[in-house]
GUGU-978156 format. One record per residue (C-alpha): residue number from 1; residue in one letter; x, y, z. Coordinates in nm, 2 decimals, always signed. Example, Ala and Ser with C-alpha at 12.3 -4.5 7.8 and 13.67 -1.06 7.14 Angstrom:
BEGIN
<r num="1" residuo="A" px="+1.23" py="-0.45" pz="+0.78"/>
<r num="2" residuo="S" px="+1.37" py="-0.11" pz="+0.71"/>
//
This chain:
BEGIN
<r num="1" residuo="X" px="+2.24" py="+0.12" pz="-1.60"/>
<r num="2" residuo="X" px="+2.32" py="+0.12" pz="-1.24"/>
<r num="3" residuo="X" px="+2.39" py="-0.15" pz="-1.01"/>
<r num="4" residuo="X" px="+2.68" py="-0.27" pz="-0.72"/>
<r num="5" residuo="X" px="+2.82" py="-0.61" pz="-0.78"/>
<r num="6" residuo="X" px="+3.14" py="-0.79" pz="-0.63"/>
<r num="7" residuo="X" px="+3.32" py="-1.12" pz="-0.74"/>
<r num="8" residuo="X" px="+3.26" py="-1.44" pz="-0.48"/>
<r num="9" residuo="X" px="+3.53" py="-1.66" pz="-0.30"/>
<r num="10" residuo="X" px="+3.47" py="-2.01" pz="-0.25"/>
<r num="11" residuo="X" px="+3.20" py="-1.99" pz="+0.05"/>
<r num="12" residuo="X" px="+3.10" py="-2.13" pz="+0.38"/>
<r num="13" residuo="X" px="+2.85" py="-2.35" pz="+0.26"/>
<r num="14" residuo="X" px="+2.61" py="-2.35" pz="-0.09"/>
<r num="15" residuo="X" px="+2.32" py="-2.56" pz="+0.09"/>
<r num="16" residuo="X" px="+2.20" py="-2.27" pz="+0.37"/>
<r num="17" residuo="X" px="+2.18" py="-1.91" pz="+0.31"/>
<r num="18" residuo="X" px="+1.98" py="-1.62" pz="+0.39"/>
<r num="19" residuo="X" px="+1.86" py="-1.32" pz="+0.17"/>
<r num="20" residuo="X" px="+1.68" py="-1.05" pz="+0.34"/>
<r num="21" residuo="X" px="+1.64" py="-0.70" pz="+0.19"/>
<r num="22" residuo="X" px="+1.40" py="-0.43" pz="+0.23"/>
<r num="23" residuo="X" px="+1.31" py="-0.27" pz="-0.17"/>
<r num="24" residuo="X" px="+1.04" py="-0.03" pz="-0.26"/>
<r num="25" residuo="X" px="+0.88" py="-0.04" pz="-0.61"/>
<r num="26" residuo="X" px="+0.87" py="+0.24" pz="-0.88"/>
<r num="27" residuo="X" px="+0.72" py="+0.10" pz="-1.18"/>
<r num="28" residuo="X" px="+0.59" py="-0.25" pz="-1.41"/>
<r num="29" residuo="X" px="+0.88" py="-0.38" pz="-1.57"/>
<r num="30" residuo="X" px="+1.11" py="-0.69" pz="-1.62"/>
<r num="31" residuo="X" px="+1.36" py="-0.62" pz="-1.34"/>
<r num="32" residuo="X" px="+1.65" py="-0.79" pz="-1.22"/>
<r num="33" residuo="X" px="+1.68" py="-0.75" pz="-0.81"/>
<r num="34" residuo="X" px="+2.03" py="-0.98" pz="-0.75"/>
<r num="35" residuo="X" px="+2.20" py="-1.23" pz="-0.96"/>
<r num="36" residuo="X" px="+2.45" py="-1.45" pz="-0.87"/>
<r num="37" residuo="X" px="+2.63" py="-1.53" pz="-1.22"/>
<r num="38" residuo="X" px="+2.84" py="-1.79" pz="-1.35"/>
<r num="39" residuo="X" px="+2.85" py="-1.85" pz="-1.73"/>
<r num="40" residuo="X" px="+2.52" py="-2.02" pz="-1.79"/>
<r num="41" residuo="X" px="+2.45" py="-2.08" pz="-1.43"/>
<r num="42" residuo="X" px="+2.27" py="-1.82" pz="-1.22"/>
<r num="43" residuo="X" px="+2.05" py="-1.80" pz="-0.90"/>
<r num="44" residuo="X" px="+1.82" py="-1.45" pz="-1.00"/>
<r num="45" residuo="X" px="+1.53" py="-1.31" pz="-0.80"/>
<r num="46" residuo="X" px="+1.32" py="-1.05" pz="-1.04"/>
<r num="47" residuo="X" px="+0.97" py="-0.85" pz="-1.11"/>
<r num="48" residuo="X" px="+0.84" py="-1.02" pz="-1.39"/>
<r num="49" residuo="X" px="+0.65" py="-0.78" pz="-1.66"/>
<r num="50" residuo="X" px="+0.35" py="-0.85" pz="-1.49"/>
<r num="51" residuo="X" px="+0.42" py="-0.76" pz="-1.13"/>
<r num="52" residuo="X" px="+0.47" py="-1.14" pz="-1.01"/>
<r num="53" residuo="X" px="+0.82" py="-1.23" pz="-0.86"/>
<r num="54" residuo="X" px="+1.03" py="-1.52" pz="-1.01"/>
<r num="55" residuo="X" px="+1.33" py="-1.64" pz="-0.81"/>
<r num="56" residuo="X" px="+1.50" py="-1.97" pz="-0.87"/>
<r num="57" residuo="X" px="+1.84" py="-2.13" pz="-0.91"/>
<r num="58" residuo="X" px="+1.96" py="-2.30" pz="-1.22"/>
<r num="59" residuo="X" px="+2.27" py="-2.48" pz="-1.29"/>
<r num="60" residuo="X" px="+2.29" py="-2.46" pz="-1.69"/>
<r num="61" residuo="X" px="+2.08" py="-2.73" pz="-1.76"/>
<r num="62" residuo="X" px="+1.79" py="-2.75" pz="-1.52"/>
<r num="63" residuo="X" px="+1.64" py="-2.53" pz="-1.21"/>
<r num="64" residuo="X" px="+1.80" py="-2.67" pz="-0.85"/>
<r num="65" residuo="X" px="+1.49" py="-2.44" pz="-0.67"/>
<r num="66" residuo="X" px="+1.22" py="-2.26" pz="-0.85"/>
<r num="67" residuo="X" px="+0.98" py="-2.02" pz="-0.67"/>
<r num="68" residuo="X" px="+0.70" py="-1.82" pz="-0.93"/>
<r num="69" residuo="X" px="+0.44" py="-1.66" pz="-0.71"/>
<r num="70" residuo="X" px="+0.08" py="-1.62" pz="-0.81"/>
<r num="71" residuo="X" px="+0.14" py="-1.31" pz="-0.59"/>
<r num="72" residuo="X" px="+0.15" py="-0.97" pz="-0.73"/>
<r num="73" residuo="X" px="+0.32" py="-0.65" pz="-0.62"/>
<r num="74" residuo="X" px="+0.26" py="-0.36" pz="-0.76"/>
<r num="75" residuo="X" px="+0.24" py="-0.09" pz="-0.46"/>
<r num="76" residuo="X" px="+0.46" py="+0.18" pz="-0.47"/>
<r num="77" residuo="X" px="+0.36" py="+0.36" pz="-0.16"/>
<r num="78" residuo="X" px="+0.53" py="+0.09" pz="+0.08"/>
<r num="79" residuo="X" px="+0.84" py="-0.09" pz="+0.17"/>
<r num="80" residuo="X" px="+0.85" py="-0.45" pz="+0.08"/>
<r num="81" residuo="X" px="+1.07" py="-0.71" pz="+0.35"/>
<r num="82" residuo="X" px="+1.17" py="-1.00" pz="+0.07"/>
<r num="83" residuo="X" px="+1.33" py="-1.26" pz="+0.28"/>
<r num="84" residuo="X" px="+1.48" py="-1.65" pz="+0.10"/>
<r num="85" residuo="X" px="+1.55" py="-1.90" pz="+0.35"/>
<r num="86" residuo="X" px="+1.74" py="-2.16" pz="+0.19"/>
<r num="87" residuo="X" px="+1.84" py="-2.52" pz="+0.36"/>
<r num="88" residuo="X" px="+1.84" py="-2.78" pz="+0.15"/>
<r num="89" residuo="X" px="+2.00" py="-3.02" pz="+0.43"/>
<r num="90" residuo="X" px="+1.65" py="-3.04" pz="+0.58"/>
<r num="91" residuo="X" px="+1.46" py="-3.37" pz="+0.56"/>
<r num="92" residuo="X" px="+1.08" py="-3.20" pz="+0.50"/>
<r num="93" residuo="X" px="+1.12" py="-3.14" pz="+0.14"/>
<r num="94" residuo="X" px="+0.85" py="-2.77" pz="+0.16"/>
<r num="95" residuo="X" px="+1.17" py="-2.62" pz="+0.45"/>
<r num="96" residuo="X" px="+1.47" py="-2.63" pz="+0.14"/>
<r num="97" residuo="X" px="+1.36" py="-2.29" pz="+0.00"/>
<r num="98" residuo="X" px="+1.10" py="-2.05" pz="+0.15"/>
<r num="99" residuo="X" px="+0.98" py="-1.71" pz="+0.01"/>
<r num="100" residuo="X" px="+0.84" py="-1.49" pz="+0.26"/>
<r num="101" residuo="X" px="+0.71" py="-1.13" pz="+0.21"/>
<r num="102" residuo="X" px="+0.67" py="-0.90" pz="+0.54"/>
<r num="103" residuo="X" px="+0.72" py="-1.18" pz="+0.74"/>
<r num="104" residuo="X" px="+0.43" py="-1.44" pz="+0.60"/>
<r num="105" residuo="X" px="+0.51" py="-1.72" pz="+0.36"/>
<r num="106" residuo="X" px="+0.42" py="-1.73" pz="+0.02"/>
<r num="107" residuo="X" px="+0.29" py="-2.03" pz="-0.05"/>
<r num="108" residuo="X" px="+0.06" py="-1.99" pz="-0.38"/>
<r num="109" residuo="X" px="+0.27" py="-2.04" pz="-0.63"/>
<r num="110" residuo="X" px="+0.25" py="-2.04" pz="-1.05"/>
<r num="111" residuo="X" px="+0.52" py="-2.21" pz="-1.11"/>
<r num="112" residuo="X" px="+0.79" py="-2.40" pz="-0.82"/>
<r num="113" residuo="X" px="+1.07" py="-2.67" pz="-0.79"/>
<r num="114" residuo="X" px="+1.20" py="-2.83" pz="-0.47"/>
<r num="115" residuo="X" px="+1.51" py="-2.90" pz="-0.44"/>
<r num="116" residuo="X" px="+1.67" py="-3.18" pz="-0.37"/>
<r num="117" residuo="X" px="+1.85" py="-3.29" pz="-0.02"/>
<r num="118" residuo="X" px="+2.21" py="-3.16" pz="+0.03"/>
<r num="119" residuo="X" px="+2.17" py="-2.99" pz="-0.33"/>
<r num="120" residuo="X" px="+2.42" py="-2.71" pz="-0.39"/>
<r num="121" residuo="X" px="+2.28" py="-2.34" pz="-0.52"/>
<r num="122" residuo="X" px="+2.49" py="-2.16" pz="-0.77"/>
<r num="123" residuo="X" px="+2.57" py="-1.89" pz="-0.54"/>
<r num="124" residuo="X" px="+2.92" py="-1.84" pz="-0.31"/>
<r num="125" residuo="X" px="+3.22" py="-2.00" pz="-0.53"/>
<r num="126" residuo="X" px="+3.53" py="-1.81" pz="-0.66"/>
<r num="127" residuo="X" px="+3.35" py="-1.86" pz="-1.03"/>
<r num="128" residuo="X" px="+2.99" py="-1.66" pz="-0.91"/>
<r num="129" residuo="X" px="+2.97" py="-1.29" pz="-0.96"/>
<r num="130" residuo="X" px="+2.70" py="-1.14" pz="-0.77"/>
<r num="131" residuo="X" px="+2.52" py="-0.81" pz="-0.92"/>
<r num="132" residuo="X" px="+2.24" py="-0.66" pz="-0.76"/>
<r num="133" residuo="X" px="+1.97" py="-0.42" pz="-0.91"/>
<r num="134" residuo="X" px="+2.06" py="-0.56" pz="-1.28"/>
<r num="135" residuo="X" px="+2.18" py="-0.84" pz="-1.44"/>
<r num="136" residuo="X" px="+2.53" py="-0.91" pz="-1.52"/>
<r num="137" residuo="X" px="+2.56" py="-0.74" pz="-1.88"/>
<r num="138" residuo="X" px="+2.38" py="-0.40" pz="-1.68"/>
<r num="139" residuo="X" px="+2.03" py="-0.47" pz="-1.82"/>
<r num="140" residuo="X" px="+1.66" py="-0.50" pz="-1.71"/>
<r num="141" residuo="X" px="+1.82" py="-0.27" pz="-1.39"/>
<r num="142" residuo="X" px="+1.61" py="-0.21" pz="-1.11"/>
<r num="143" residuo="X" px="+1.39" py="+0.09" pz="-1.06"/>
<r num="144" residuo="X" px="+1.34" py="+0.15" pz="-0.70"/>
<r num="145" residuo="X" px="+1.49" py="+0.18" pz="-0.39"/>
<r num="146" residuo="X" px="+1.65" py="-0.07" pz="-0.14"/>
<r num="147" residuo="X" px="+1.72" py="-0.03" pz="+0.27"/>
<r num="148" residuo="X" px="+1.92" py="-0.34" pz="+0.49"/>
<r num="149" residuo="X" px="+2.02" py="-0.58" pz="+0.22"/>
<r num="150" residuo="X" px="+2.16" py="-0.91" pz="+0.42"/>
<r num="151" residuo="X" px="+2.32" py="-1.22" pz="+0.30"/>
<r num="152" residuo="X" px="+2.40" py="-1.52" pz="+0.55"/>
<r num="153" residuo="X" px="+2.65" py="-1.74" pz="+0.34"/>
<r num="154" residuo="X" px="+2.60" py="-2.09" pz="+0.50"/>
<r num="155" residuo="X" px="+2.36" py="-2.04" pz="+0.75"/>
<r num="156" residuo="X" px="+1.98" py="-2.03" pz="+0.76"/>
<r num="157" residuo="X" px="+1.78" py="-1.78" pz="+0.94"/>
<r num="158" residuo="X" px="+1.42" py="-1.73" pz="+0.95"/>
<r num="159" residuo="X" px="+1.27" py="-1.36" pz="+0.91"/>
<r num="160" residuo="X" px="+1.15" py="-1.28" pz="+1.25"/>
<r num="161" residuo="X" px="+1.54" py="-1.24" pz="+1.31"/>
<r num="162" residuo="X" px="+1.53" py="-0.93" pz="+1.02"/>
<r num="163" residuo="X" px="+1.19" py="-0.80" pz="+1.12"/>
<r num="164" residuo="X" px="+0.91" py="-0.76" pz="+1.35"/>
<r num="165" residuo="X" px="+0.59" py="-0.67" pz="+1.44"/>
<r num="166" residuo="X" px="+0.57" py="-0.31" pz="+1.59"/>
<r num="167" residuo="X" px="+0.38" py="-0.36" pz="+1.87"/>
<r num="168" residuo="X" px="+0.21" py="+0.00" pz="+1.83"/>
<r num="169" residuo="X" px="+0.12" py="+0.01" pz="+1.45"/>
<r num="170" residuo="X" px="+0.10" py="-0.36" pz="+1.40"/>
<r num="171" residuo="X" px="+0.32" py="-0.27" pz="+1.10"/>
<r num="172" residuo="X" px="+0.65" py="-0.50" pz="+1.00"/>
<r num="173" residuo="X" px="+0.94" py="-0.33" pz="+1.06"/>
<r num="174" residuo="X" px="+1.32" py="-0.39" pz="+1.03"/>
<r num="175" residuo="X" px="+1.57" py="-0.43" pz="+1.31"/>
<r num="176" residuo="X" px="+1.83" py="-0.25" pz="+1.26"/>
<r num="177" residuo="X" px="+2.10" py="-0.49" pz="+1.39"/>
<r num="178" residuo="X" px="+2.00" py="-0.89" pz="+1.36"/>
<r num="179" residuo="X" px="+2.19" py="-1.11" pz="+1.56"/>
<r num="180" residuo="X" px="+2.31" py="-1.35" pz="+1.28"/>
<r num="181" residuo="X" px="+2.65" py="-1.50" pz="+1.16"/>
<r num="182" residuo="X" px="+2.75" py="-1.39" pz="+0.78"/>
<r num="183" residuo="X" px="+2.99" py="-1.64" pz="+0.68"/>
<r num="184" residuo="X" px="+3.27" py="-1.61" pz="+0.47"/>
<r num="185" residuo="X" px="+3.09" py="-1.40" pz="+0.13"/>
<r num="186" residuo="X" px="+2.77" py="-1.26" pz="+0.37"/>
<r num="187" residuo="X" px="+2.72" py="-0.87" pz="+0.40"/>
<r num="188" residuo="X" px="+2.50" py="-0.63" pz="+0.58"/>
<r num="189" residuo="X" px="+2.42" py="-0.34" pz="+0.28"/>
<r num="190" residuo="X" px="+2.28" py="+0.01" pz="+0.49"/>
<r num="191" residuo="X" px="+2.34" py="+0.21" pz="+0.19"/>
<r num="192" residuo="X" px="+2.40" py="+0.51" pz="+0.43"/>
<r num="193" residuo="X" px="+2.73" py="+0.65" pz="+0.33"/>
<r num="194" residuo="X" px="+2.61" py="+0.84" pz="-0.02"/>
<r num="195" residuo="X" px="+3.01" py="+0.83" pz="-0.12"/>
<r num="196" residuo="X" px="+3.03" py="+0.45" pz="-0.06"/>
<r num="197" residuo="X" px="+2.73" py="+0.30" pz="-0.13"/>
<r num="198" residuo="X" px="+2.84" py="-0.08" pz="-0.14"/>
<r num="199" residuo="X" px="+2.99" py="-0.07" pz="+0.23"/>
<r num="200" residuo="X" px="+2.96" py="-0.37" pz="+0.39"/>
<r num="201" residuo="X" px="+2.87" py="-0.32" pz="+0.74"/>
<r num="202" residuo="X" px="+2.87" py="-0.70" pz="+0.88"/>
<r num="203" residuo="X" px="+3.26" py="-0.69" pz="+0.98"/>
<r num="204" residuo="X" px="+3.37" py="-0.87" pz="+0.68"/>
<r num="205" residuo="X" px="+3.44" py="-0.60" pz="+0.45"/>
<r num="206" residuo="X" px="+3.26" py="-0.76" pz="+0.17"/>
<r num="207" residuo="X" px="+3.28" py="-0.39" pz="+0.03"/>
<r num="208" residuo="X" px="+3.05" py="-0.40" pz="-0.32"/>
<r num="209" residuo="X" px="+3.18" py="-0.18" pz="-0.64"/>
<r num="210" residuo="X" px="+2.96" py="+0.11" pz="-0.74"/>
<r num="211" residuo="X" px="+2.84" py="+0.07" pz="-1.12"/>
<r num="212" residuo="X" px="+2.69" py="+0.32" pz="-1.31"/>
<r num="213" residuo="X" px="+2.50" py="+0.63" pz="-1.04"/>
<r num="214" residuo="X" px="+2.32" py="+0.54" pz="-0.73"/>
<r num="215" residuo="X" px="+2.14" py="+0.79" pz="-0.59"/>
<r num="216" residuo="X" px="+2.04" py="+0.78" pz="-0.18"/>
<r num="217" residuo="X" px="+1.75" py="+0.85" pz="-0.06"/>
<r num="218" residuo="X" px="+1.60" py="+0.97" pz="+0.29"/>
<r num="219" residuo="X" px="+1.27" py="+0.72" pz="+0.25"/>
<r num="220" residuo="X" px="+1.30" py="+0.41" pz="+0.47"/>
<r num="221" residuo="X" px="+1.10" py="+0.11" pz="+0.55"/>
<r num="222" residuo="X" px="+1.12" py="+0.33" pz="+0.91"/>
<r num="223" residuo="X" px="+1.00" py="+0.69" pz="+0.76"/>
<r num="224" residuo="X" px="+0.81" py="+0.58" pz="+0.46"/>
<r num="225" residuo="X" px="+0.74" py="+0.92" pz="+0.25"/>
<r num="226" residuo="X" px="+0.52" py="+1.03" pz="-0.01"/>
<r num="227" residuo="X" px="+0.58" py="+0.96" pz="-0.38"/>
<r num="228" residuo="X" px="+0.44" py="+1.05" pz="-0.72"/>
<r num="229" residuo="X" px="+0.16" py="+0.70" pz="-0.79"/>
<r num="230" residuo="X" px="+0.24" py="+0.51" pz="-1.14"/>
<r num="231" residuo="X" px="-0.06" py="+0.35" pz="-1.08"/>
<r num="232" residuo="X" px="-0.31" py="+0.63" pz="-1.10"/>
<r num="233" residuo="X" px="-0.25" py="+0.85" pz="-1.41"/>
<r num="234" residuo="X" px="-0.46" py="+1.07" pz="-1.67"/>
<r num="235" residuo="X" px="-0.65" py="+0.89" pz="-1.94"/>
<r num="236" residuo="X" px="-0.82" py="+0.98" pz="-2.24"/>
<r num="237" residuo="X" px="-1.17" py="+0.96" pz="-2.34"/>
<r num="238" residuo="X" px="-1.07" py="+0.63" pz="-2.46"/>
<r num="239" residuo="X" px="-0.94" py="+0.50" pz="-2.17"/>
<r num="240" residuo="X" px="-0.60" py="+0.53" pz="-2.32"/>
<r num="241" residuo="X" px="-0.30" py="+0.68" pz="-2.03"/>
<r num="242" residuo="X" px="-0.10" py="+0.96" pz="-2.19"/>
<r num="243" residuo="X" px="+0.26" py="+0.91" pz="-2.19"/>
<r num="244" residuo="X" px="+0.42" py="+0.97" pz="-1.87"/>
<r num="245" residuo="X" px="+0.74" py="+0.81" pz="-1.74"/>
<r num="246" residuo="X" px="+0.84" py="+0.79" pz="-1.39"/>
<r num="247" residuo="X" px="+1.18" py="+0.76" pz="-1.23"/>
<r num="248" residuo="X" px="+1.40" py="+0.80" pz="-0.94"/>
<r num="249" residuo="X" px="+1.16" py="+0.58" pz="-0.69"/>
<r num="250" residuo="X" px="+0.86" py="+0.79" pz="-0.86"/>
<r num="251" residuo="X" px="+0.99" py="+1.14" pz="-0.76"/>
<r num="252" residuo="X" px="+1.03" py="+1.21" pz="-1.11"/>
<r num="253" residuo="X" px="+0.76" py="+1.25" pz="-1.38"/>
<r num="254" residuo="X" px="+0.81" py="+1.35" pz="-1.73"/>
<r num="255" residuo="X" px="+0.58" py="+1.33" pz="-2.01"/>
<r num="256" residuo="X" px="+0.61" py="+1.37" pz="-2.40"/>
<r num="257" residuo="X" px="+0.31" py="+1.47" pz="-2.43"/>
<r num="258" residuo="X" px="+0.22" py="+1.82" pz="-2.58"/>
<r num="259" residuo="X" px="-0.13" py="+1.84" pz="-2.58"/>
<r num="260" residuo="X" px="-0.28" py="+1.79" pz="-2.25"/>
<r num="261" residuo="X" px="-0.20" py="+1.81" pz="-1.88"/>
<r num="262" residuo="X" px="-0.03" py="+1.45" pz="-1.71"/>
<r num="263" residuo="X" px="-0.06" py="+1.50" pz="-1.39"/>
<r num="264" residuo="X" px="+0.08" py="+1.26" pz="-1.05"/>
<r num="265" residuo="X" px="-0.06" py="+1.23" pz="-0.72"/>
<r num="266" residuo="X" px="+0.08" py="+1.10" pz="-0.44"/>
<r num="267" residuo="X" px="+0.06" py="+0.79" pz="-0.27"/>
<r num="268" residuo="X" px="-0.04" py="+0.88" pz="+0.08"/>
<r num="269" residuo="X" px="-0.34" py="+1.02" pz="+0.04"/>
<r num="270" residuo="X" px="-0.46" py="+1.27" pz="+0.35"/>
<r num="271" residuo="X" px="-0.73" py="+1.44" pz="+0.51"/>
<r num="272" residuo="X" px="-0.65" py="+1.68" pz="+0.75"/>
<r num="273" residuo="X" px="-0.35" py="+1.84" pz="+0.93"/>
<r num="274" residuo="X" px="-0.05" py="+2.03" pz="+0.79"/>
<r num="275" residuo="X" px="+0.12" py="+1.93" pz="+0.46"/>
<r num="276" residuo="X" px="+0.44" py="+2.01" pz="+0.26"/>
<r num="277" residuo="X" px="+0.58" py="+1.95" pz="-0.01"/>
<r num="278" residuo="X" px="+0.87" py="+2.08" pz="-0.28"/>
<r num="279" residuo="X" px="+0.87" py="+2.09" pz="-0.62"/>
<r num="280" residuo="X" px="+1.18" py="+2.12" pz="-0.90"/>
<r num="281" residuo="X" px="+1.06" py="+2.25" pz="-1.26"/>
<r num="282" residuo="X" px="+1.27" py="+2.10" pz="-1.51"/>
<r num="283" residuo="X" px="+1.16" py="+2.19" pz="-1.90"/>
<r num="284" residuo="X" px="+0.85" py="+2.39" pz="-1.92"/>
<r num="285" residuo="X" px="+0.54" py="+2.26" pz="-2.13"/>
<r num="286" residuo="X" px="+0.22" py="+2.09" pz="-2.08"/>
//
């Protein structure tokens, strides 16, 4: 299991922050995407089993913020902009903790708990250990990719400072360098030195250690490419899939399968023009 994690100092403030991240999808699974940990106490953001996200904070005993979405995400073919506003200091109770997703608000929620005013998250003391893409022990580890990974320790920012809307596409994109403050445990994660992965590149040197193998990869929220699709796969006559496993932000596809053809196609679909693609056998079979 693969992930990057770093221990916390005691931080700026534990009633504002900011999360921001950019993460593409590989497959359906119970995933952890961060954690901060602290025995019992953890504030976790995750893909559920069944595609919907759960993020909340929880103190040991009972949830300080809970967001569930109704929401599902399941594409694999785009970049997703996650962004948590936190500021429990604000009198309107629905402003404390916000869940947005490519720069709209998700508001239908399964499950949710607002926090109280002033309340502290368990995030950003010298007792929290922060893990992202697994959980602290290495399990339920994330399969996909991520691009500009922000965290704001005591400050609140909304997501229009971490993306916009291209004005030629109409697409969300990042920008590259938001204007923000990071406080004393905040870090700016561009995952492009493939030696150094957990380089922190907001000035405070919050430098994250490599555990387990990351692998980098030239697909961005700004050149999205072409993947193998998990979601559209051979079935049998009885409508059940054959075996197939995908990995490595779906650019891998392997199959135990030894009596009939499992085939991938990609997830940009095309129609004309010139296309290209490479290809690495590894064992030889169906």
């Amino acid at each position: 299991m693969s992930n990057i994690n770093k221990a916390q100092v005691n931080g700026t403030n534990r009633t504002k922050s900011t999360i921001s991240f950019w993460i593409k999808k590989c497959v359906t699974a119970d995933q952890k995407i961060f954690q901060f940990k602290n025995g019992s106490a953890e504030y976790l953001m995750k893909f559920k089993s069944n595609d919907q996200i759960n993020l909340y904070s929880y103190d040991g005993s009972s949830y300080i913020g809970q967001i569930e979405t109704n929401q599902v995400f399941r594409d694999p073919a785009s970049w997703y902009h996650f962004h948590i506003q936190v500021d429990t200091t604000d009198a309107t109770a629905g402003n404390r903790f916000r869940f947005y997703v490519n720069g709209e608000q998700v508001t239908s929620l399964a499950n949710s708990t607002t926090p109280s005013q002033n309340a502290n998250f368990e995030l950003s003391t010298s007792s929290h250990h922060l893990y992202i893409g697994s959980q602290s022990n290495g399990g339920d580890a994330f399969s996909g990719s991520f691009a500009h990974f922000h965290y704001t320790d005591g400050y609140s920012y909304a997501p229009t400072v971490f993306g916009e809307t291209d004005s030629t596409s109409g697409i969300w994109k990042p920008k590259t360098a938001p204007s923000v403050t990071y406080g004393t445990n905040g870090f700016f994660l561009k995952f492009e030195n493939s030696a150094a992965m957990g380089t922190d590149s907001s000035g405070n040197s919050n430098t994250f250690t490599v555990s387990g193998t990351l692998t980098q990869t030239e697909d961005t929220p700004s050149n999205n490419f072409c993947t193998m699709n998990p979601l559209q796969v051979r079935v049998s006559s009885s409508g059940t899939a054959y075996p197939t496993t995908f990995s490595n932000g779906n650019t891998r596809n392997e199959s135990s399968n030894t009596s009939a053809y499992t085939p991938a196609v990609g997830t940009l679909g095309v129609s004309s023009g010139k296309w290209y693609f490479e290809c690495k056998m590894g064992t030889l079979g169906y």
